[in-house]
C-alpha positions as CSV (number, residue, x, y, z in Angstrom):
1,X,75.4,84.5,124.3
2,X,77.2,87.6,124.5
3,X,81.1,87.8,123.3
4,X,83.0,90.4,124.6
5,X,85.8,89.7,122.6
6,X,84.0,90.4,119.2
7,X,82.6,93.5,120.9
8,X,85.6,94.8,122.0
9,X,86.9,94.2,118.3
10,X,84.8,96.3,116.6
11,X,85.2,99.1,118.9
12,X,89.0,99.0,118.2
13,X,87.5,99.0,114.5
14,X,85.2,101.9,115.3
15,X,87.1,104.2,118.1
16,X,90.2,102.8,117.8
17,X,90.7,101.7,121.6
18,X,88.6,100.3,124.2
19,X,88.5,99.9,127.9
20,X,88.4,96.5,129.3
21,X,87.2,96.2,133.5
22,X,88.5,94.6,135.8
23,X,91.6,92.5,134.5
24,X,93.7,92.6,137.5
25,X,92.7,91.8,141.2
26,X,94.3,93.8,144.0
27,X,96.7,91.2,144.6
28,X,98.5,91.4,141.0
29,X,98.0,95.4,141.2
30,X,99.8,95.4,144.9
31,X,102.4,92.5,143.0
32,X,103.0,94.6,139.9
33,X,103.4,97.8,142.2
34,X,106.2,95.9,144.2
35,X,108.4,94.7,141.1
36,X,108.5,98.0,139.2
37,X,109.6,99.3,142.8
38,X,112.5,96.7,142.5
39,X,113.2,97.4,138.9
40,X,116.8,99.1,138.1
41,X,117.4,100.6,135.1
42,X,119.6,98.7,132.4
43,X,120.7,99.8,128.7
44,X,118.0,102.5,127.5
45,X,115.9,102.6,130.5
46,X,115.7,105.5,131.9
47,X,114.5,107.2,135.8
48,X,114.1,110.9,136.5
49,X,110.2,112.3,136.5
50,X,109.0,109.2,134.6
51,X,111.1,106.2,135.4
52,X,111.2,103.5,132.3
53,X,111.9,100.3,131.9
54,X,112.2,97.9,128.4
55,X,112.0,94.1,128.3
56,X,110.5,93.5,131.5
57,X,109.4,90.3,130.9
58,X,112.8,89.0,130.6
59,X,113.6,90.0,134.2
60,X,111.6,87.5,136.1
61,X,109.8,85.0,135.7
62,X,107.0,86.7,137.4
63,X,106.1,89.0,134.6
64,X,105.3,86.3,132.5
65,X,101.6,85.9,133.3
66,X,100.9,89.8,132.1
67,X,101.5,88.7,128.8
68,X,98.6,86.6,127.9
69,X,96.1,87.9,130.7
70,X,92.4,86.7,130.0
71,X,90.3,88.9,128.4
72,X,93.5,90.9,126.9
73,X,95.5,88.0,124.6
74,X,91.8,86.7,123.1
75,X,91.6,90.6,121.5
76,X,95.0,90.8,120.8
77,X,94.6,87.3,118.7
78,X,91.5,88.6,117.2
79,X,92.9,91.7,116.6
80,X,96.3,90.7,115.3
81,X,96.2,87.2,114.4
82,X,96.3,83.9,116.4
83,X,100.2,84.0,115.2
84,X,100.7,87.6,117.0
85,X,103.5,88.4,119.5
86,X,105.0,90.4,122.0
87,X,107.2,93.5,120.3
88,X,107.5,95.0,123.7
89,X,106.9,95.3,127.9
90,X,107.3,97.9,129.5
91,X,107.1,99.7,133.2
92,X,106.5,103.3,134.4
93,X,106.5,105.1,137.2
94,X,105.0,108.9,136.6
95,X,105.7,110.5,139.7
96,X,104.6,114.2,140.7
97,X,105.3,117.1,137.9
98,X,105.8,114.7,135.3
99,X,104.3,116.2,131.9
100,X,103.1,113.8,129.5
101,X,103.6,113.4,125.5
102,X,102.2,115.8,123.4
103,X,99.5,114.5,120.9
104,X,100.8,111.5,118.3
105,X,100.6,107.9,116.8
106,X,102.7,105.2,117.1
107,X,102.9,103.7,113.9
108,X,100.9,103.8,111.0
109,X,102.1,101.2,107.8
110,X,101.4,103.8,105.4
111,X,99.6,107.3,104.6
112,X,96.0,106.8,103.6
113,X,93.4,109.2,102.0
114,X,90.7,110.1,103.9
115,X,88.1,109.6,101.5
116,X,88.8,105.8,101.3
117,X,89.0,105.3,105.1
118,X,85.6,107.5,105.3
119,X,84.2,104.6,103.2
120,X,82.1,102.1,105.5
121,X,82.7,99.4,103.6
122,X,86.7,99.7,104.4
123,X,88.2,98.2,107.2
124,X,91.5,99.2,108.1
125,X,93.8,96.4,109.2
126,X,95.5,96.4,112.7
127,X,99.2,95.7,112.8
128,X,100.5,96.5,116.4
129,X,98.4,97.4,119.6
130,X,99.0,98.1,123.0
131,X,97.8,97.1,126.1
132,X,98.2,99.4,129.2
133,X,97.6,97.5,132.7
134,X,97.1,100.5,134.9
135,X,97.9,99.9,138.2
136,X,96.4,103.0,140.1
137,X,93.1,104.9,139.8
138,X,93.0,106.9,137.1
139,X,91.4,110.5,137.6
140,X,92.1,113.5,135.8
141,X,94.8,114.6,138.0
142,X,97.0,111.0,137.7
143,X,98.4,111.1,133.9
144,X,95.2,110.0,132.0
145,X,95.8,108.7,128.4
146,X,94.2,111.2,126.3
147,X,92.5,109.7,123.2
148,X,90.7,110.9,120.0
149,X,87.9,108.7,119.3
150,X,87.7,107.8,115.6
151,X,91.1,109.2,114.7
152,X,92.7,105.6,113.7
153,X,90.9,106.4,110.2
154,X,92.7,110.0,109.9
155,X,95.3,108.4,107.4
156,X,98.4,110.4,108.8
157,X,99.8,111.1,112.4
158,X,99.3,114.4,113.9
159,X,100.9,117.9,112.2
160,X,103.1,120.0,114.5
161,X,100.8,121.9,116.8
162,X,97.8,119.7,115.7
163,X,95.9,119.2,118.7
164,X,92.4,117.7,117.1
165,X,91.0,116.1,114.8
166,X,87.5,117.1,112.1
167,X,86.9,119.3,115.6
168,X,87.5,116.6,118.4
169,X,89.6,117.0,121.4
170,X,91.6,114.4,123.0
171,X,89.7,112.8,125.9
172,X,90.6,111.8,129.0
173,X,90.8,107.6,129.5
174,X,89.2,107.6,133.4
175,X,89.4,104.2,135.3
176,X,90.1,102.2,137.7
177,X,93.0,100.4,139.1
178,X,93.1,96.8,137.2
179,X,91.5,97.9,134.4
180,X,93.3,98.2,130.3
181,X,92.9,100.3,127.7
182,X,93.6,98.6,124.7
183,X,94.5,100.9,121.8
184,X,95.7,100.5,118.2
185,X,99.0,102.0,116.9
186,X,97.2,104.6,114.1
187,X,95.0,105.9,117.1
188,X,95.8,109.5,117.7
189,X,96.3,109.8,121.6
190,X,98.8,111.6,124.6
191,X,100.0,111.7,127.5
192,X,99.0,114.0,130.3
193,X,100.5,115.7,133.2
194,X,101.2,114.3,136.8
195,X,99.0,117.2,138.5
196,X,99.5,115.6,142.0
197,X,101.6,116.4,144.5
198,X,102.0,113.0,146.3
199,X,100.9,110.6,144.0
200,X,102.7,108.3,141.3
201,X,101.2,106.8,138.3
202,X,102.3,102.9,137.6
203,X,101.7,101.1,134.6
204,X,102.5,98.4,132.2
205,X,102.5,98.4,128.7
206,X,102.4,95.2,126.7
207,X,102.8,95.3,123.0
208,X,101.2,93.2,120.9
209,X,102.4,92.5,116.9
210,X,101.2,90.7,113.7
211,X,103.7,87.7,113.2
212,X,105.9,89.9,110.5
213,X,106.4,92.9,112.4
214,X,109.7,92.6,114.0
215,X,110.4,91.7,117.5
216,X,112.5,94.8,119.1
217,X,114.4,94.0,122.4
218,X,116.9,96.0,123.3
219,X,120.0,95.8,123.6
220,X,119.3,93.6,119.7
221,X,122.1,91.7,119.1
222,X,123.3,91.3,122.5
223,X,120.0,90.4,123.6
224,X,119.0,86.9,124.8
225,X,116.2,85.3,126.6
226,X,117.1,84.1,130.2
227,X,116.8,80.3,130.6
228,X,115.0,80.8,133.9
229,X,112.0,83.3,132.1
230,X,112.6,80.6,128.9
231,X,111.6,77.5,131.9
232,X,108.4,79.3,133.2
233,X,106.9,80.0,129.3
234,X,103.7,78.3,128.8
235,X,103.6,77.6,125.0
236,X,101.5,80.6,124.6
237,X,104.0,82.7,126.1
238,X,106.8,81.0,124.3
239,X,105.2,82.0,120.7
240,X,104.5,85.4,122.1
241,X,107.9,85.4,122.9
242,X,109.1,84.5,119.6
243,X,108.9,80.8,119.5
244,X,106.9,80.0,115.8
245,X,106.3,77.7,113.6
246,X,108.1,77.7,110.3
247,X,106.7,80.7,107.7
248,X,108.0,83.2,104.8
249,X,110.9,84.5,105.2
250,X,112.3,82.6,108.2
């Protein structure tokens, strides 16, 4: 029998993302498009070209569900560790003449040679990734991800001006409304340009974390979860959410 979940592990071993089909049906993409609609921004979030929004989940209730999506949570707990949680979820709105991010990578533990992540036998270890629930068709006009196959095993984030890596070019991420790209955080990718002139990309980012990397909600120490999103947790949720058992250092 196949499993897709081991399959789509090694890929984020090998390429250091993968695309997973098909996650959301038109009725969560048309859901999803209505609450970042309703979204106002609070604390660091931010509207303009790109509007941005932190710590959706602990808006509503209804965000709850994107968290642990089938297909999506089995690979993060692979990935990550059946203790892993959510460090982050966000919203976006790219809207016509936004411009992107320039080439980078979100967070790498430490600089590594090259010559011992070149070895087969090595596996690097994943300790954050992200999930991003797009929420429109992606073509190369609508703010594709750009990604650099391979480039999780460069050992460093990008120089200034760097814009490839041993002779690769970013790549475009092309898809299809519903579908994810899961990507680890060493993976060298950007963002690209809103070339449209009457189109506006929505997505959601999840982000995933081993149990000892930190949970960061803004606004920290003022921040607390509201009992009606605390209710609605399945248990699942509620250990995403920070709810573990006892461990080192707690």
């Amino acid at each position: 029998m196949n499993n897709p979940t081991a399959a789509r592990l090694q890929a984020l071993h090998e390429q250091g993302f993968v695309l997973i089909p098909g996650v959301l049906d038109a009725g969560r993409i048309a859901e999803l498009h209505r609450a970042i609609d309703e979204l106002r921004p609070v604390h660091w979030d931010y509207q303009g070209l790109v509007d941005h929004y932190k710590c959706v989940f602990n808006r509503d209730p209804l965000w709850l569900p994107y968290l642990d999506l089938p297909g999506v949570i089995e690979l993060a707990e692979a990935a990550l560790g059946n203790d892993c949680h959510v460090i982050g979820q966000t919203a976006w709105r790219c809207h016509p003449g936004f411009i992107g991010a320039d080439l980078h990578q979100d967070y790498q533990v430490m600089a590594l040679p090259e010559t011992l992540l070149d070895d087969p036998t090595f596996e690097l270890p994943m300790q954050i990734c992200t999930a991003h629930l797009y929420l429109d068709d992606i073509d190369e006009d609508l703010c594709p991800t750009l990604a650099i196959p391979g480039s999780h095993r460069a050992g460093r984030p990008p120089r200034p001006g760097e814009t490839h890596w041993r002779g690769h070019e970013p790549e475009p991420v092309l898809c299809r409304a519903g579908d994810v790209l899961m990507f680890r955080s060493e993976l060298w990718h950007a963002g690209s340009r809103n070339r449209t002139t009457d189109r506006t990309r929505y997505l959601l980012q999840v982000h995933y974390g081993r149990r000892m990397v930190a949970q960061k909600f803004s606004p920290y120490l003022e921040f607390r979860l509201a009992p009606d999103v605390l209710a609605a947790c399945t248990p699942r949720q509620r250990r995403l959410l920070g709810d573990h058992e006892e461990a080192e250092y707690d």
